[in-house]
C-alpha positions in Angstrom: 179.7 51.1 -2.1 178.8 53.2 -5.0 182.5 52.8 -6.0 182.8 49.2 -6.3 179.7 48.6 -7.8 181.0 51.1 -10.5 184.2 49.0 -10.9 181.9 45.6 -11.3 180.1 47.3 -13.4 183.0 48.6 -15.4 184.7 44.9 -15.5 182.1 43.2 -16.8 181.4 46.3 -19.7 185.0 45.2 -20.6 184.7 41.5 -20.6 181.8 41.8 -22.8 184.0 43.8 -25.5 186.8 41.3 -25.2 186.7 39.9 -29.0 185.1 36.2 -29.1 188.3 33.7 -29.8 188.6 32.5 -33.1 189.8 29.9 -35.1 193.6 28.7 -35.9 196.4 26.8 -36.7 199.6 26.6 -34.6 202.9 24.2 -34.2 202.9 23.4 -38.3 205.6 21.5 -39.3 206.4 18.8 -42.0 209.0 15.7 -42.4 210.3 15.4 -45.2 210.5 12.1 -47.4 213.0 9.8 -46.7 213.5 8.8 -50.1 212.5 12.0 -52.9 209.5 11.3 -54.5 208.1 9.8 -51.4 205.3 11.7 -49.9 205.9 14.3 -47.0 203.9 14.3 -44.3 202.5 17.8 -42.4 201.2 18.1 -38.5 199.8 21.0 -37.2 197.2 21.8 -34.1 193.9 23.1 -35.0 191.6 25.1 -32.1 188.8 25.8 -32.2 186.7 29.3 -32.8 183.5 30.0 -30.7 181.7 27.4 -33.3 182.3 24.2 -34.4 183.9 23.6 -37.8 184.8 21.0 -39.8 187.9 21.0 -41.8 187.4 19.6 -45.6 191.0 20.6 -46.8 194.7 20.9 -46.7 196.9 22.7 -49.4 200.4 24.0 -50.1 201.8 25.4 -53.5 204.8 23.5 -53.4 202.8 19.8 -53.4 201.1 18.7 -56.8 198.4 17.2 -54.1 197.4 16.5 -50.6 195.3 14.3 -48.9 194.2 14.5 -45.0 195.2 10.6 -43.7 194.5 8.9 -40.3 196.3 6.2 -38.7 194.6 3.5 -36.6 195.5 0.5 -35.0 193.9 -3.0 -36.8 190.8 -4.0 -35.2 193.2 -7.5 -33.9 195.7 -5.0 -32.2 198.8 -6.7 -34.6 199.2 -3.4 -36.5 198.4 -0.2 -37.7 196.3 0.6 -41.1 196.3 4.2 -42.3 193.2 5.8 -44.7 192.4 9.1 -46.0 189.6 11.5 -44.6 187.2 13.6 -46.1 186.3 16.0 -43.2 187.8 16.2 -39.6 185.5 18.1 -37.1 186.7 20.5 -35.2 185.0 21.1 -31.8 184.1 25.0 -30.4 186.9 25.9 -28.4 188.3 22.7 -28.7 191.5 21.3 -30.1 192.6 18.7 -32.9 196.4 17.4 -33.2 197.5 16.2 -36.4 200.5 14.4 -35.0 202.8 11.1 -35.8 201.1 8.3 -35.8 197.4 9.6 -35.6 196.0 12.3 -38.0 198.3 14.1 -40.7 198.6 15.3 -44.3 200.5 13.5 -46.7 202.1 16.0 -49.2 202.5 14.0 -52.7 205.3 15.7 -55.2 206.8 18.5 -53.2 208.6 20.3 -55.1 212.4 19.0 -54.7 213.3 22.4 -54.0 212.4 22.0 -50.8 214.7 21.5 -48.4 215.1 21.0 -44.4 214.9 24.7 -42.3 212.6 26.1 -45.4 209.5 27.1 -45.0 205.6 26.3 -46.3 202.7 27.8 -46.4 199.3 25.8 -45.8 195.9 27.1 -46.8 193.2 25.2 -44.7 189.9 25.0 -45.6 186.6 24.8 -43.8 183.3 23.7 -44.7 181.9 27.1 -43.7 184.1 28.8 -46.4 186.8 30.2 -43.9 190.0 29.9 -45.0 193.5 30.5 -42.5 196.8 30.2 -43.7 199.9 29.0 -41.5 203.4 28.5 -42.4 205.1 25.6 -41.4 208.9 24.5 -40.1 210.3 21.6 -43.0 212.4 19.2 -41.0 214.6 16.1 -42.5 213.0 12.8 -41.6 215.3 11.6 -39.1 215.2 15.2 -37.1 213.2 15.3 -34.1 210.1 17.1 -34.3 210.2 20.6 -33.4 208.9 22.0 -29.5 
């Protein structure tokens, strides 16, 4: 008895060490432009850390700007509108896609340098002041999106 109450003991002195999960980024990617010049467009997943957050920013060094964009059907149902967003919450332990045909980032000027199978790195930033920085697979528009 003395035994397993040791090893109950011992699991739960464990658990309670386990670090507390914390915020990040995965499955980054960006389409290219169909025509150069035209903006990119970036999706990613955020998840949540232990708190909520609220993301206020997107950047890259190889766009002269960003802007975080939604797309919503029109309030008739005939079609779709899109808009730029200040802030997009992000829920504890939670998770946020920035996907086709919802929320995304629209990368203005990327450097023409840029080309399908390369690489970018995002900085995102939160209100809080935390920063987290993911690369990200660049894909030609007509290419599926990456798995």
């Amino acid at each position: 008895m003395r035994t397993m109450f040791a090893l109950i003991a011992a699991a739960a002195a464990l658990a309670a060490c386990a670090p507390e999960k914390q915020l990040y980024v995965s499955d980054a990617w960006v389409r290219l432009a169909a025509v150069q010049g035209r903006p990119a467009a970036a999706y990613f997943t955020l998840h949540g850390g232990p708190t909520d957050a609220t993301l206020i920013g997107v950047s890259t060094d190889v766009a002269i700007k960003t802007e975080m964009h939604e797309t919503k059907t029109t309030a008739n149902g005939q079609g779709m509108t899109m808009a730029a967003v200040r802030s997009v919450p992000v829920p504890a332990l939670g998770t946020v896609a920035f996907a086709p045909g919802g929320k995304h980032v629209m990368l203005f000027d990327v450097n023409p340098g840029i080309k399908p199978g390369a690489g970018m790195t995002f900085t995102f930033a939160f209100a809080d002041g935390l920063r987290v920085q993911k690369d990200a697979q660049v894909i030609a528009v007509g290419d599926p999106a990456p798995e």
